[in-house]
C-alpha positions as CSV (number, residue, x, y, z in Angstrom):
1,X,0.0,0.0,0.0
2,X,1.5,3.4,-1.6
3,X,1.1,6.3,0.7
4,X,1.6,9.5,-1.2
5,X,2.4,12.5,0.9
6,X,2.7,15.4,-1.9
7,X,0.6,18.5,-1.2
8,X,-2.2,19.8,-3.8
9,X,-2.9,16.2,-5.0
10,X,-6.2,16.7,-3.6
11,X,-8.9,13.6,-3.0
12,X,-7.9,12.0,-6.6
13,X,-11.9,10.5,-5.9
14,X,-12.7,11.0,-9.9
15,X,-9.2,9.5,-11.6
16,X,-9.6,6.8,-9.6
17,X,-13.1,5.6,-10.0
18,X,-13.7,7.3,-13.2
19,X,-11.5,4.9,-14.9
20,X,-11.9,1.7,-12.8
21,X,-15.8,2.2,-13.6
22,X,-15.6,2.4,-17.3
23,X,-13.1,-0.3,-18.2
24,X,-15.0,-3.2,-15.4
25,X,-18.0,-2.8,-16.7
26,X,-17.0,-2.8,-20.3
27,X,-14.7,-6.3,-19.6
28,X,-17.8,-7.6,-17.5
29,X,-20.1,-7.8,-20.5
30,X,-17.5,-9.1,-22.6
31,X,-16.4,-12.3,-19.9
32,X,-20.5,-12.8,-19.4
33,X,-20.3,-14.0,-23.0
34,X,-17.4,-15.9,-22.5
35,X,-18.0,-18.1,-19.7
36,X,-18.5,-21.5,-18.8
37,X,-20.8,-23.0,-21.5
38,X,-22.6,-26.4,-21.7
39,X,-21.9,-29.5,-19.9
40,X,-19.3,-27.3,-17.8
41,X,-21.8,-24.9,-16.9
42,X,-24.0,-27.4,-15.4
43,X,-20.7,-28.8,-13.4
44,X,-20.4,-25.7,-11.3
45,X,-22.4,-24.8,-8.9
46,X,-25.1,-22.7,-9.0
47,X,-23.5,-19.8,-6.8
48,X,-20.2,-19.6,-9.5
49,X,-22.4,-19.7,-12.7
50,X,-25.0,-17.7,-11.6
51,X,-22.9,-14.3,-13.2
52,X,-22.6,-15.7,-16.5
53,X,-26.4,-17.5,-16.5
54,X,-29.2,-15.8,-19.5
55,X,-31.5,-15.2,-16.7
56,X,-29.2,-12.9,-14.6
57,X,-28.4,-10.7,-17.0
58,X,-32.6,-11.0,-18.4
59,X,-33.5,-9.8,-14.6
60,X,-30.6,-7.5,-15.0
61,X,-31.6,-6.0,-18.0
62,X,-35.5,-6.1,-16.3
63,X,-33.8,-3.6,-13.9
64,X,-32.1,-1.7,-16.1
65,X,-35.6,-1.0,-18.5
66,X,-37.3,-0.6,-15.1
67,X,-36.2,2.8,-14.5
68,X,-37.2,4.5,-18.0
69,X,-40.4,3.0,-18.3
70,X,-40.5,3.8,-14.5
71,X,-40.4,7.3,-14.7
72,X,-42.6,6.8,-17.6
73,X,-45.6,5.5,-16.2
74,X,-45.0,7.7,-13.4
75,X,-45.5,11.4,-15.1
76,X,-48.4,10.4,-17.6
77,X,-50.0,8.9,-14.4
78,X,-49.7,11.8,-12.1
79,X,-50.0,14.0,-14.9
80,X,-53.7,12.2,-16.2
81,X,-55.0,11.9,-12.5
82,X,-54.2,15.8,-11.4
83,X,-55.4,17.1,-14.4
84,X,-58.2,15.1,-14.5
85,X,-59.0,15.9,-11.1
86,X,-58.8,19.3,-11.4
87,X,-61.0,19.5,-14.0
88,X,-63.9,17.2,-12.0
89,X,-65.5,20.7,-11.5
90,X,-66.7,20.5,-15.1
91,X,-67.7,17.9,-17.3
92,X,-64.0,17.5,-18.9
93,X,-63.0,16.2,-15.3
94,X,-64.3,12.6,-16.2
95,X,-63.0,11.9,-19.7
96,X,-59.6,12.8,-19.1
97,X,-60.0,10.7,-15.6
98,X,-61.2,7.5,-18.0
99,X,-58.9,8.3,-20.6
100,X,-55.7,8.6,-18.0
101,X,-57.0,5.1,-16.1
102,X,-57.3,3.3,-20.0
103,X,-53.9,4.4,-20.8
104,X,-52.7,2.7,-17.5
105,X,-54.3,-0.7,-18.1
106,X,-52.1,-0.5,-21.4
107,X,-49.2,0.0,-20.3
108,X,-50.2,-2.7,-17.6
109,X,-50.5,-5.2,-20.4
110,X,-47.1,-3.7,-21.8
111,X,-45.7,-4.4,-18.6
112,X,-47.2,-7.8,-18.3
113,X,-45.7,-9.1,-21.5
114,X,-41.9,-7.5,-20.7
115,X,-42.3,-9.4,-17.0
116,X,-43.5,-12.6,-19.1
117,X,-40.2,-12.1,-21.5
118,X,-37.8,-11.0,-19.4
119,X,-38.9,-12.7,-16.3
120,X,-40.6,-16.0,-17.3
121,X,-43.6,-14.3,-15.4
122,X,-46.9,-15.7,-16.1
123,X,-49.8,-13.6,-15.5
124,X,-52.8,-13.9,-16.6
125,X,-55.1,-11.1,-18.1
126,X,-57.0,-9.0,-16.0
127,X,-60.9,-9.6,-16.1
128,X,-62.2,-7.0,-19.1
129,X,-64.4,-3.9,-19.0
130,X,-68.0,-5.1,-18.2
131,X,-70.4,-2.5,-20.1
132,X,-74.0,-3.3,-19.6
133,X,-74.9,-1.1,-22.6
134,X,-72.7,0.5,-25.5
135,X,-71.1,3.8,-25.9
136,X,-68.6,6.2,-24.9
137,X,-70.8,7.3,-21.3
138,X,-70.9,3.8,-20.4
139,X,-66.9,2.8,-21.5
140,X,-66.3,5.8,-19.3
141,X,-68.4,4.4,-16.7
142,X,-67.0,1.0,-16.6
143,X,-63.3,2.2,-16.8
144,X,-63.4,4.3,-13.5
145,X,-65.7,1.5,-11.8
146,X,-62.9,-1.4,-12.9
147,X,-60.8,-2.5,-9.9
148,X,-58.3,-3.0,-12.4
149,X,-57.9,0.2,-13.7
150,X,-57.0,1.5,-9.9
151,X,-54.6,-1.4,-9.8
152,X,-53.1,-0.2,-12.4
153,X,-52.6,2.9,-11.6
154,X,-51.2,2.3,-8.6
155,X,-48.9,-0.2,-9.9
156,X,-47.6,3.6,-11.9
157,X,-47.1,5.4,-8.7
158,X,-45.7,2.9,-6.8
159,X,-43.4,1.2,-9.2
160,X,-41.2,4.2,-10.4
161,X,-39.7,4.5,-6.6
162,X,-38.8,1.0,-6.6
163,X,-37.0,1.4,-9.9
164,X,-34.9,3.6,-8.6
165,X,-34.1,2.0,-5.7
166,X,-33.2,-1.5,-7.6
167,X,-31.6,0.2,-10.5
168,X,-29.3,2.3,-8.4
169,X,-28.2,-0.9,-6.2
170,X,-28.2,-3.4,-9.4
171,X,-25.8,-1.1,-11.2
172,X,-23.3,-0.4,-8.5
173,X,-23.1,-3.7,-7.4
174,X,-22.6,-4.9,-11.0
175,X,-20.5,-2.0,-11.5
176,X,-18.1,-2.3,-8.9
177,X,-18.4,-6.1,-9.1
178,X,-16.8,-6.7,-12.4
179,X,-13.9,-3.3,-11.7
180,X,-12.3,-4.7,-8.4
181,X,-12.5,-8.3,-10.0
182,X,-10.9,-6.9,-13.4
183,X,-8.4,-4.5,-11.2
184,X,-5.2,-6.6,-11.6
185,X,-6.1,-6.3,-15.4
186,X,-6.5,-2.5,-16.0
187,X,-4.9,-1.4,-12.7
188,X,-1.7,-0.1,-14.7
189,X,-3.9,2.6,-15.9
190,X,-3.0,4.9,-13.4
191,X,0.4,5.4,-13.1
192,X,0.1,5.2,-17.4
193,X,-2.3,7.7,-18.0
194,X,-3.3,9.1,-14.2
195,X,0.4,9.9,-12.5
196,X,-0.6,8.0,-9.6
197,X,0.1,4.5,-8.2
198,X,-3.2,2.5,-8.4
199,X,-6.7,2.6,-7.0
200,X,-7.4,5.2,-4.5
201,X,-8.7,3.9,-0.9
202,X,-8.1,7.2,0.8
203,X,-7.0,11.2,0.1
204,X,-7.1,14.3,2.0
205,X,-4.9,17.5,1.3
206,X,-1.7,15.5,3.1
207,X,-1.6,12.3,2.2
208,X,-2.7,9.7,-0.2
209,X,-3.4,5.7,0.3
210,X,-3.2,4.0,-3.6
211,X,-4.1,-0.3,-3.8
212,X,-0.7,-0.8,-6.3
213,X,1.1,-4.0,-4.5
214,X,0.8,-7.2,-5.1
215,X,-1.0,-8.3,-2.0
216,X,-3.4,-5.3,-2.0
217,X,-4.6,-6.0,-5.6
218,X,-5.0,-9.9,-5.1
219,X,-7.6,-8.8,-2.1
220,X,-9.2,-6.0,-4.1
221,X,-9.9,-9.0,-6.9
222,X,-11.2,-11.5,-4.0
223,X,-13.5,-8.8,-2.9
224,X,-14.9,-7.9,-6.3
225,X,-14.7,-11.7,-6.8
226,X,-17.3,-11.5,-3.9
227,X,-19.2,-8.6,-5.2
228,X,-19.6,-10.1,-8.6
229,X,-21.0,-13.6,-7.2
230,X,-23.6,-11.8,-4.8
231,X,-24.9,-9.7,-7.3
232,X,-26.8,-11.9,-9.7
233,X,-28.7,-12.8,-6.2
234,X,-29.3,-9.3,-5.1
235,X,-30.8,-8.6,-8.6
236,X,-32.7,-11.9,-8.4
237,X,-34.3,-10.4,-4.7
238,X,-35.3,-7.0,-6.2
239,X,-37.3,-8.3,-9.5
240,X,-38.7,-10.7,-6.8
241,X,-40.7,-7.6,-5.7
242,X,-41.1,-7.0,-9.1
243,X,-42.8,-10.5,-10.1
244,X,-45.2,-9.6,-6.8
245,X,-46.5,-6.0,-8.1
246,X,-47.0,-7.4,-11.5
247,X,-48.8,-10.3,-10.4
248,X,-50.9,-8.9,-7.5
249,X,-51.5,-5.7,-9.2
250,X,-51.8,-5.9,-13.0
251,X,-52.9,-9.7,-13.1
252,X,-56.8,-10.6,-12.3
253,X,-58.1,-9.8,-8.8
254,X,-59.0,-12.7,-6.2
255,X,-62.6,-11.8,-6.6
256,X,-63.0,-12.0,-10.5
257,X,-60.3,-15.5,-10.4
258,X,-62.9,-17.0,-8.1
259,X,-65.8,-15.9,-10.2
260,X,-64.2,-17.7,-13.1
261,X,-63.6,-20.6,-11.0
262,X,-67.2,-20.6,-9.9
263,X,-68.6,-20.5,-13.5
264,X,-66.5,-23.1,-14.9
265,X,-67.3,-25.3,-11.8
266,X,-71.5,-24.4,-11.9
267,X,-70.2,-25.8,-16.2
268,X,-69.1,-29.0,-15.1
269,X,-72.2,-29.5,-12.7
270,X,-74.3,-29.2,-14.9
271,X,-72.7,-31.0,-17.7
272,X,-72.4,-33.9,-15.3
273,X,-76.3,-33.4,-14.5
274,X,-76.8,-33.6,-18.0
275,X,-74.6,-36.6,-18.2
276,X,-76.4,-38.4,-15.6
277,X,-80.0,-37.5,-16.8
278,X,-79.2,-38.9,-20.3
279,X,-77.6,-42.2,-18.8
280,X,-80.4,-42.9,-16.5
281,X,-82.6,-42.3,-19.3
282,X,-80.5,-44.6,-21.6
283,X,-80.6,-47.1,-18.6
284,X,-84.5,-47.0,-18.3
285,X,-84.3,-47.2,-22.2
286,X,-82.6,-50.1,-22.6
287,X,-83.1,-51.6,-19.0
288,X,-86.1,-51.7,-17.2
289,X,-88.4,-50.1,-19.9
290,X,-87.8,-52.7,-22.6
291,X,-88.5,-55.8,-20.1
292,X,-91.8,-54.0,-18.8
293,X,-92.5,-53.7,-22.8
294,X,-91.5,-57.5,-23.1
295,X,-93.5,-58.5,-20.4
296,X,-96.9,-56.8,-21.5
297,X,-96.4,-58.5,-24.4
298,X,-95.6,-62.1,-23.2
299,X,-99.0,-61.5,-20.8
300,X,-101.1,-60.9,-23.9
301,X,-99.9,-63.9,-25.6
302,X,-100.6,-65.3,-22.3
303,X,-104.3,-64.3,-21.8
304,X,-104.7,-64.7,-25.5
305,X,-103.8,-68.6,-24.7
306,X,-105.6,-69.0,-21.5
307,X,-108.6,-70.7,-22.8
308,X,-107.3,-72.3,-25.5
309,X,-103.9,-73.9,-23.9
310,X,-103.7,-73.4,-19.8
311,X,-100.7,-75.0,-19.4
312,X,-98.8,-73.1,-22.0
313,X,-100.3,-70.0,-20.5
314,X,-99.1,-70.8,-17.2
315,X,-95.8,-71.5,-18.7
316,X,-95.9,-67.8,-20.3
317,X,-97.1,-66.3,-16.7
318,X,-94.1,-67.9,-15.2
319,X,-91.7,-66.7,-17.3
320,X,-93.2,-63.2,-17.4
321,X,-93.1,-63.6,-13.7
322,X,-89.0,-63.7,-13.9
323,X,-89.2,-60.9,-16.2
324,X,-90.8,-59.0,-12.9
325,X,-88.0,-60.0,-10.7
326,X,-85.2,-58.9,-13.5
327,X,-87.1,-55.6,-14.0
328,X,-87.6,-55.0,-10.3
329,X,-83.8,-55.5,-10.1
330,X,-82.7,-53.1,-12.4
331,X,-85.1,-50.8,-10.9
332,X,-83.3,-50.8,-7.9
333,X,-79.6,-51.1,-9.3
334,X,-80.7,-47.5,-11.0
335,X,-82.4,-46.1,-7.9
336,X,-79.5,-46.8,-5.9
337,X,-77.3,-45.5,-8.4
338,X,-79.6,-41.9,-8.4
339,X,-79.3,-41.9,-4.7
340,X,-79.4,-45.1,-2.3
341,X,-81.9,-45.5,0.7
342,X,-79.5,-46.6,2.7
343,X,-77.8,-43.3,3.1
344,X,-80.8,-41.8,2.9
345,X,-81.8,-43.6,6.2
346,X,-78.4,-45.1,7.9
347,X,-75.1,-42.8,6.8
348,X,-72.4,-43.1,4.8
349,X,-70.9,-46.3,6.9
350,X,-73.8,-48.5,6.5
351,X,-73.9,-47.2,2.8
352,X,-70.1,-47.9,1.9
353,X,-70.4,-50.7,3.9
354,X,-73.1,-52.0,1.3
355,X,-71.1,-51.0,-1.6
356,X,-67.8,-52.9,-0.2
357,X,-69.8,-55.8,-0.7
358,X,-70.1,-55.7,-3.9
359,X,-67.1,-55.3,-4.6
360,X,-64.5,-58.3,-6.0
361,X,-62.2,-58.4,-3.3
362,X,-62.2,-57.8,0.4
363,X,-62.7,-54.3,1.4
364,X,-61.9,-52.6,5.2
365,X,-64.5,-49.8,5.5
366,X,-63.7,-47.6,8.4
367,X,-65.9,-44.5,8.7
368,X,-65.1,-41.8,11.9
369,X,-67.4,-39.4,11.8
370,X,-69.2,-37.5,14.8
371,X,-72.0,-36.3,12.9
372,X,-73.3,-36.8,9.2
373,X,-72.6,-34.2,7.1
374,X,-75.0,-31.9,4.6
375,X,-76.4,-34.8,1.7
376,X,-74.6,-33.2,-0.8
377,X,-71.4,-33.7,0.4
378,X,-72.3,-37.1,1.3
379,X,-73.9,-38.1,-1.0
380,X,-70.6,-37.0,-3.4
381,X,-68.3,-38.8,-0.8
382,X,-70.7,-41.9,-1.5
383,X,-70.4,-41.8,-5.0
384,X,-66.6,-40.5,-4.6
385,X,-66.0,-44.1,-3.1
386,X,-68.3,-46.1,-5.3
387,X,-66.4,-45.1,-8.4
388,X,-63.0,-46.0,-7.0
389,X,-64.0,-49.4,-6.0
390,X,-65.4,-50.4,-9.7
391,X,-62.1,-49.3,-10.6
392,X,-60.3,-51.6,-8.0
393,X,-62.8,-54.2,-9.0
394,X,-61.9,-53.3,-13.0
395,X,-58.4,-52.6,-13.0
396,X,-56.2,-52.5,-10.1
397,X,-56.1,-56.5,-9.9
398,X,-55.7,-56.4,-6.7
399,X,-56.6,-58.8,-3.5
400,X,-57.4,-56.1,-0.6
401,X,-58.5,-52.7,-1.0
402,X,-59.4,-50.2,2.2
403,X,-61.8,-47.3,2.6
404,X,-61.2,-44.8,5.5
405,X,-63.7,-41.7,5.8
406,X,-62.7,-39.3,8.8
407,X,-63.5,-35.4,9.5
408,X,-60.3,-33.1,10.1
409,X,-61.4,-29.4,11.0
410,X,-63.3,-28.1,7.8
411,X,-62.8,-30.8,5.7
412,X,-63.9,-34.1,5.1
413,X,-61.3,-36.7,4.0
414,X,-62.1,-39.9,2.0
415,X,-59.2,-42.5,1.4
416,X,-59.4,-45.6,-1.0
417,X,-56.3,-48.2,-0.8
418,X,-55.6,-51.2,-2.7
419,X,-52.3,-53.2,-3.6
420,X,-52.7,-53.7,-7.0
421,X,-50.6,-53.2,-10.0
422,X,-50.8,-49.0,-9.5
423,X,-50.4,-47.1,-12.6
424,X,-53.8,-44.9,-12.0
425,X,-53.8,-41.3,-13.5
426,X,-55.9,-38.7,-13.1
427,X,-55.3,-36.9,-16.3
428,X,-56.1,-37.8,-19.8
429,X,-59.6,-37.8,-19.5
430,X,-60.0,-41.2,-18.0
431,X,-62.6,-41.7,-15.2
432,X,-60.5,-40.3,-12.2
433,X,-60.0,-37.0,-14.5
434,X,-64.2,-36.9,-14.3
435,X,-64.1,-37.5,-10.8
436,X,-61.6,-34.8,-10.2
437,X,-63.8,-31.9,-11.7
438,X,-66.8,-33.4,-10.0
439,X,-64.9,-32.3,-6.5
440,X,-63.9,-29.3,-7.8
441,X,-67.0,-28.4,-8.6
442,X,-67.8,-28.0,-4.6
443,X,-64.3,-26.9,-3.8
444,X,-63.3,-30.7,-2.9
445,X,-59.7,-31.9,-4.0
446,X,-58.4,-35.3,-5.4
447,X,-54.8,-36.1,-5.0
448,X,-53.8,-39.6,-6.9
449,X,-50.4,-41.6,-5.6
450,X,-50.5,-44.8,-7.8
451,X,-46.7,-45.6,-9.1
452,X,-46.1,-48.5,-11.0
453,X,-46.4,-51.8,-9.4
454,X,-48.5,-50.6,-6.4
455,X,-49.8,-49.7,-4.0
456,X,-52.6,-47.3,-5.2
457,X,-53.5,-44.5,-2.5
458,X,-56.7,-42.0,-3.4
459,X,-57.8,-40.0,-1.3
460,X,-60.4,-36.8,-1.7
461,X,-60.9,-34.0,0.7
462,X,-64.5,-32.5,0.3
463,X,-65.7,-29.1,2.3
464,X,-67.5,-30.1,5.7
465,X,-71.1,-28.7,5.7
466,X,-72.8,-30.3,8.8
467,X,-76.6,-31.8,8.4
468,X,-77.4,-29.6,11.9
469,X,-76.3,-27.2,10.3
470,X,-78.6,-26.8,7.4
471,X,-81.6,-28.1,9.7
């Protein structure tokens, strides 16, 4: 360390940052370029290749745009809002409001395809003007009653401070970064051009301290070495408040997402309605209905032979007789598949217990419940476990299967096990896909763990809504 006690040399502050500045950042953007590339890159860690990765110097160039578009957003907001303000004492107040708050959700879509670029930011698009009749009176209307248009504009106000702050600390770390890891490149510089002996850490009217040994530059490189490693990081942190004001401010509201939840949800119950309607009508169709049609026929032949051959005819009434029983069968499969009594009358243990039975292989039901709940949700948490056990019984090949039903806060959890060959997917549009947007449709959740081989674990969690409740 050089200590320089000539008088009149002053602070030597702008030689010896001046310099430094320019040349590290000009050999920073070159090196990014040159770096680790390939299967090397993915050998290092992800601390030493973070510098020279696309998406640090994307985020960094995010920043960077930031402050521009910033201040941007910033005047034509203030500007729009005051003067529109100001003029709210005449009729000229309200148009240049609207027009100021339109101009905002553009640049919010702007803004929302840079953080989708730049960022890998996916946001969707706000929900759009609803205008119950046409015009310019009621666009104006619908623009200053949008929540998204406020968003907006507050996403102007407050984003330009921000962008100063993170451009300010983005470009000095970089800066400095790249000059103290570069110095032992360029630090000749000085006493070539500036007539002094390196990097300035300290001057006052008596004395000067210059970095220009050996030992001093190797630490000034470590440090930057530092610098330059954190910084992709830092920059990562501040466009992580970035991805947050896009998304909670330009994309859609929590409201109008749950809105379109609900009306894709009230879609699929009443497609499935549909669905159901037309197969118990197909079942009645081909079921039930054409026996009855059989049977009305085989008692005419019957009573049309009575006098003529009784034993035939007797023969004919037994054999319609069967026909009764078949018909009266299906009759009840169908009614219990519409709703059965016996959860009707009994619960959901008495009524899984019933459908266990059916089933191919052994089935533990174990049902902890308190209380029942509302029918709805148990008569989906019926059906729920129905459907999984003709799968079992269809496809799982397997020799045990378990059913567990049990009440945790809010919810209500279902569980159906089985040790068979696995492999079940939810997706696809297979029958598990179907019963997944069934317990969507009330808010209910199915989560499938079925690798290959076994063992198959289902379980759906449905909303609690208690039958005293609703009494």
């Amino acid at each position: 360390m050089a200590t320089d006690y000539e008088y009149g040399q002053g602070h030597g502050s702008g030689p010896g940052s001046g310099p430094g500045s320019e040349h590290g950042s000009g050999y920073g953007t070159g090196f990014g370029y040159s770096g680790p590339t390939g299967e090397r890159r993915h050998r290092l860690p992800a601390g030493l290749r973070a510098p020279f990765e696309a998406r640090s110097w994307r985020e960094f160039g995010y920043v960077l745009l930031s402050l521009p578009i910033g201040i941007l957003l910033f005047v034509y907001a203030i500007t729009m809002v005051s003067l529109g303000a100001g003029l709210l004492v005449t009729f000229l107040g309200i148009p240049v409001l609207a027009a100021g708050l339109a101009g905002c959700r553009g640049f919010g879509a702007l803004e929302r395809a840079r953080a989708r670029g730049m960022l890998g930011l996916e946001v969707a698009d706000p929900e759009p003007l609803r205008m119950k009749k046409s015009g310019v009176m009621a666009w104006m209307g619908a623009v200053l009653k949008s929540g998204t248009s406020w968003r907006t504009l507050l996403y102007a106000v407050l984003q330009f401070p921000w962008s100063v702050f993170s451009f300010v600390v983005a470009v000095n770390f970089w800066a400095y970064g790249w000059a103290l890891l570069t110095y032992p490149l360029w630090f000749w510089v000085f006493p070539a051009y500036v007539g002094q002996g390196g990097l300035q850490l300290y001057g006052d009217a008596h004395h000067s301290v210059y970095l220009d040994n050996p030992f001093e530059i190797t630490v000034t490189a470590l440090v930057g070495l530092l610098f330059t490693l954190a910084t992709p990081w830092i920059v990562r942190a501040l466009t992580t408040v970035d991805r947050l004001m896009v998304h909670g401010l330009l994309g859609p509201s929590r409201l109008s997402a749950r809105v379109v939840e609900l009306e894709s949800d009230r879609g699929v119950v009443v497609d499935t309605a549909a669905a159901d309607l037309r197969r118990i009508e197909r079942d009645l169709h081909d079921g039930a209905q054409a026996r009855l049609v059989a049977l009305a026929m085989d008692l005419g032949l019957a009573k049309e032979k009575l006098t003529e051959d009784p034993q035939a005819a007797a023969r004919m009434v037994d054999e319609a007789h069967g026909e009764v029983k078949t018909a009266l069968q299906e009759l009840r499969d169908l009614a219990r598949g519409i709703h059965p009594a016996v959860l009707t009358d009994r619960g959901l243990d008495a009524a899984l217990s019933a459908v266990a039975s059916r089933c191919i292989v052994p089935v533990q039901v174990e049902v902890d419940l308190a209380e029942r709940p509302a029918p709805a949700i148990e008569g989906i948490a019926y059906f729920t476990v129905s459907e999984l056990l003709q799968n079992v019984s269809k496809h799982a090949r397997a020799t045990w299967a378990a059913v567990d039903v049990w009440r945790v806060e809010d919810r209500l959890m279902v569980q159906v096990m089985d040790n068979g060959v696995g492999g079940a997917d939810a997706s696809g549009g297979s029958g598990l896909g179907g019963l997944a947007e069934r317990l969507d449709a009330v808010d209910g959740i199915l989560v499938v763990d079925s690798p290959a081989g076994g063992p198959t674990r289902v379980t759906a969690e449905l909303p609690w809504r208690s039958e005293r409740a609703l009494g």
